[in-house]
Every structure is written in structure tokens, then in C-alpha cells.
C-alpha positions, 0 to 999 in steps of 0.5 A: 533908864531911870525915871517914868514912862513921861519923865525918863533918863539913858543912864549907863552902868556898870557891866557889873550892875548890869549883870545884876539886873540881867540876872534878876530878868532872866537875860544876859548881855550880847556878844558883838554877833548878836549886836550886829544881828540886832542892828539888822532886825531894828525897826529904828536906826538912828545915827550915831552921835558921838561927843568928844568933851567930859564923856563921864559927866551928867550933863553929857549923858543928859545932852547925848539922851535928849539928841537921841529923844529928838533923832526917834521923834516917838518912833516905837520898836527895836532901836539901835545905832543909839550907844554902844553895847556892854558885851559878853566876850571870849576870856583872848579877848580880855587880854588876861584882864578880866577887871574890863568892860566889852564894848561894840557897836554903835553903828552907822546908816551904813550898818559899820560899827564905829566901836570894834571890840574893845576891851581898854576900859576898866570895869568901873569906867562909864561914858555917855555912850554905853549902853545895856541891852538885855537879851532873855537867856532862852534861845529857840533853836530848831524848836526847842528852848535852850539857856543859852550858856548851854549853847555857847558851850556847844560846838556846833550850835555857839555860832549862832550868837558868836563868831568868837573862837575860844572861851566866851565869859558868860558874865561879869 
């Protein structure tokens, strides 16, 4: 978001100028299993809205903020089901084409996404309906705090954040 705690915007950005600020906060961005287990967790789920005309125009991100402004009504906590996430993903997934952006979610009452992992877009490209979600990059596991890049490396423990076989790119 841009703006103040009275005057404030949903803007989406790159995945790369997203890595920038997860970095600069010590996060780092979901995999799809986090996603989904976010979803589960959120205090406010809202519908998804999604919008079919000029995608990549300001007066759409403006008009697709305001929907979701009406929807939470002020309602504070964990919120999802709003956009879908910029995501971490396995280098399959890229398809050999790592000038792409990872996206998922944006799920329905029901708790199905709309959005399956997708991997179409080039990195560059920004629409209405993604979104950033930072996740802070130490990982409580049985007591002890890990970077979580050391727990995607592990084999037994990586599936706790992913359910993607192979090589996960842990930045864009």
C-alpha cells in the first residue's frame, strides 16, 4: 500500500521490487502451501472480486481497493481471499523461464483458489489482482528459530512450507 493509516492505496508491484522490501524486512514471499495455510488461519476472508476490463489501469487497481475497503468494513486481523500472491516457487515450475512472476491463490468461501500456480506472465507484468504478502524469514520449528531458506533445503523438514518437489527459487 501507499498512502497513511487515513489515506492509503492497494498497489501491486514487481515480484522484483517486492523482494527488495521483503529483504530490507527480513521476510521473504509465500510458496502456494504457505498461501493455503494463511487462508485457513485468516480472521477475514473475503470474496474474491475479479474484473475483466483494463487489468493493468490505475483507475482498476483504485476501483478493485475501494470493493475490497467496502467488503472488510474496518474488520482488522489476518485477511485473505483479497488478490493473488506473488509466490516463491520450484525452478519445473518456471518452465526454464526465470523472467516470470508466480502466482496463486485468491480463494473462494469455499477455500478453492481461483488462481493454480501460474507462471505465464513476465516479471514486469502487474495487474489489479496481485498481491504481496511478506512472511518474516524465521521459521519456529520444534523450539528452535530457522532462516527458512535452510528449511527449504532440508529434506525432511522443507515440507512444512511447500509441496513442490525439486528445486525451490528462494528469490526473485
Amino acid at each position: 500500500m501507499i498512502g497513511n493509516a487515513s489515506d492509503w492505496v492497494r498497489v501491486p508491484l514487481t515480484p522484483m521490487a517486492a523482494q527488495v522490501v521483503a529483504d530490507r524486512l527480513d521476510c521473504f514471499l509465500p510458496t502456494k502451501k504457505l498461501v493455503d495455510i494463511i487462508y485457513e488461519q485468516s480472521k477475514v476472508r473475503l470474496n474474491p472480486v475479479p474484473m475483466f476490463a483494463f487489468r493493468d489501469s490505475t483507475v482498476t487497481m483504485i476501483h478493485h481497493h475501494l470493493i475490497i475497503e467496502g467488503q472488510r468494513k474496518g474488520r482488522k486481523g489476518l485477511i485473505s481471499g483479497i488478490k493473488k500472491d506473488v509466490v516463491l516457487c520450484s525452478e519445473s515450475a518456471m518452465r526454464g523461464k526465470f523472467d516470470r512472476v508466480a502466482i496463486y491463490g485468491w480463494h473462494r468461501p469455499d477455500g478453492l483458489p481461483i488462481q493454480p500456480l501460474y507462471t505465464g506472465h513476465v516479471n514486469r507484468y502487474v495487474d489489479y489482482s496481485h498481491g504481496i504478502r511478506l512472511v518474516y524469514r524465521m521459521v519456529k520449528v520444534d523450539d528452535k528459530w530457522m532462516d527458512y531458506r535452510n528449511l527449504m533445503e532440508d529434506p525432511k523438514l522443507r515440507w512444512l512450507i511447500t509441496d513442490e518437489q525439486g528445486r525451490m527459487l528462494l528469490r526473485y
